[in-house]
Steps between C-alpha positions, in 0.01 A plus 500: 500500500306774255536838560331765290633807367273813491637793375862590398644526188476236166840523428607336880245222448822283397713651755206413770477106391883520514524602836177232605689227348777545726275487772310199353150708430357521217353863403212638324470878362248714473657835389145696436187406576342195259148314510375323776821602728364391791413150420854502347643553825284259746704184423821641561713470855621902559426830355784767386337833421728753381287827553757754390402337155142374552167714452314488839256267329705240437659528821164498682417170290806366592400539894184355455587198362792452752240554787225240333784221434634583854860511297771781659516822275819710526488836381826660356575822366764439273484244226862427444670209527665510839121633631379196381736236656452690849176448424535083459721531809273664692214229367734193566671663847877381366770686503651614104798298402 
């Protein structure tokens, strides 16, 4: 399973893959917005959009392409690291270890 990132901060990018590992995912991050974000995001399995520390743009992009790949897109406030596991616990429906 792929999930992508949107949002938080660069220096968690590590921490985030560390966490995915564990839950056998593998993770791509998108801190700020990039080229062609949209098309980045359409082969991917989930969104995670940290909007505390997205610009509504890239947030809005990030909704879009969930809706046109029919993927789930969870929306989090925080972008720490125990936000983001809830977040792949709340995507996979088990129960943290």
């Amino acid at each position: 399973m792929c999930i992508a990132v949107v949002g938080g901060m660069d220096r968690l990018g590590v921490s985030y893959r560390e966490v995915a590992g564990r839950h056998k995912v593998t993770v791509q991050h998108f801190p700020r917005s990039c080229p062609r974000l949209g098309s980045r995001l359409a082969g991917v399995d989930a969104i995670i959009v940290f909007f505390g520390m997205s610009s509504h743009m890239i947030a809005n992009v990030a909704r879009a392409a969930g809706r046109a790949s029919g993927v789930p897109v969870v929306m989090c406030r925080s972008c720490g690291v125990s936000s983001f596991e809830k977040c792949l616990v709340e995507l996979s429906g088990k129960e943290v270890v």
